[in-house]
N, C-alpha and C positions, 0 to 999 in steps of 0.2 A: 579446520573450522576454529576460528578468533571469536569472544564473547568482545566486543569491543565498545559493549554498549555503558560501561562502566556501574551497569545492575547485573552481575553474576546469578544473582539468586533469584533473578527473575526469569520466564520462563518469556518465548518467543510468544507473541501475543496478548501481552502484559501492558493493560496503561500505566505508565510509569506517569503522567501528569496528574495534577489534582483532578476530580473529578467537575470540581468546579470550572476548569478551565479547559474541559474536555468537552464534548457532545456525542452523546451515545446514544445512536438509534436502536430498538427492537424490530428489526421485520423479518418476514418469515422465511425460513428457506426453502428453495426450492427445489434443492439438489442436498447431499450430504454437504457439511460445510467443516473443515477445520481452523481451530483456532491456530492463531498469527495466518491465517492465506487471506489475501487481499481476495474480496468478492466485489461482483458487479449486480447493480440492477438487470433480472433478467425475466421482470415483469413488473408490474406496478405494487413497490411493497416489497420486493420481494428478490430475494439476493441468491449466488449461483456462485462459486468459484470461478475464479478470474482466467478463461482458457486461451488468452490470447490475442484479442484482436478487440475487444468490449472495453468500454470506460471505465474502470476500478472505481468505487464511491468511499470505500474504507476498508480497514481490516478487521476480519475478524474475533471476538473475543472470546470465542467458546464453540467446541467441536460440537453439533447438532447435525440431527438428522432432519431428512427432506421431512415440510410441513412442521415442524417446531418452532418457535418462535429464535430469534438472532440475534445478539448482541455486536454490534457492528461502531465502530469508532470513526467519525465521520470529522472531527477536530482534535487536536487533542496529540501527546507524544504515546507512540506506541515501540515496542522493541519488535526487531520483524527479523528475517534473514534475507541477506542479500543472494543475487544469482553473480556475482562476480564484482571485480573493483567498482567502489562508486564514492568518488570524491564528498566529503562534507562539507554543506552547504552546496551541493548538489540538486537540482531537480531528479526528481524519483519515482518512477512507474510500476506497476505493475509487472509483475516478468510469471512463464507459466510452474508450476511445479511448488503454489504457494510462495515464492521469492518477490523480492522487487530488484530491479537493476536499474541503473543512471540512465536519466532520459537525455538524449539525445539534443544538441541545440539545431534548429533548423536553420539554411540558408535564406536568408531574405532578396529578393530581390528590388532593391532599393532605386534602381531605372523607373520602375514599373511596365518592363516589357514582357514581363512572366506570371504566370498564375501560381499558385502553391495555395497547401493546405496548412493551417496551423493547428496543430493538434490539444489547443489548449485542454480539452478535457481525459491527455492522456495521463496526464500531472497529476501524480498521487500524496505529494509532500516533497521539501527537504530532508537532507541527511543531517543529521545530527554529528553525525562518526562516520571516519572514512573506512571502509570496507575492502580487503586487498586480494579476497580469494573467493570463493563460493561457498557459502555457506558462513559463512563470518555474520555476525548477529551485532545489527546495528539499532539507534534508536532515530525514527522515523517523526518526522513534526508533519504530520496531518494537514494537508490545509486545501481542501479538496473544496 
């Protein structure tokens, strides 16, 4: 595990941008929530850890328990952990186990003989720092 986010002393789930240039929600949680795990909306208000297959809205900035209120980073550079290599200036998802890993670019079909899905709302941010292993701590530009 690389700190590669070039703030050592900062801790994963750490806004590293001004606050000014940040947006940070309060909503509640709904499940136990740790800080730096990307959560999703999983009610109206109301945030869950990200398990998989749900639209990520931001990271979290502080461990809470179910029905507490959330501080959630919805714009803004945060430092997170990657789940494995993810290029900077990367698009950046979600991944389970609290991580984010490199989003994927889809195939377009530009005939228009085929359907597909565009997953724009799987997009959690760019990478700031390139990431080369699992667990390597990068810092994330929010732009969800």
């Amino acid at each position: 595990m690389a700190d590669n986010s070039g703030f050592p002393e900062c801790e994963v789930g750490d806004v590293i941008s001004s606050l000014a240039d940040s947006t940070i929600l309060s909503l509640e949680a709904e499940a136990d929530v740790t800080k730096g795990w990307p959560v999703y909306l999983s009610s109206d208000l109301k945030v869950s850890p990200y398990t998989g297959n749900e639209n990520a809205i931001g990271i979290a900035l502080q461990t809470v328990s179910a029905n507490q209120p959330c501080p959630v980073c919805v714009r803004g550079v945060v430092k997170v952990e990657a789940a494995g290599a993810i290029t900077r200036g990367a698009a950046v998802q979600a991944s389970a186990n609290g991580k984010v890993t490199q989003l994927s670019d889809q195939a377009v079909d530009e005939g228009g003989t085929s359907t597909y899905t565009i997953y724009y709302a799987r997009k959690l941010g760019i990478a700031l720092c390139s990431a080369s292993a699992d667990g390597d701590q990068i810092l994330l530009l929010i732009t969800k």
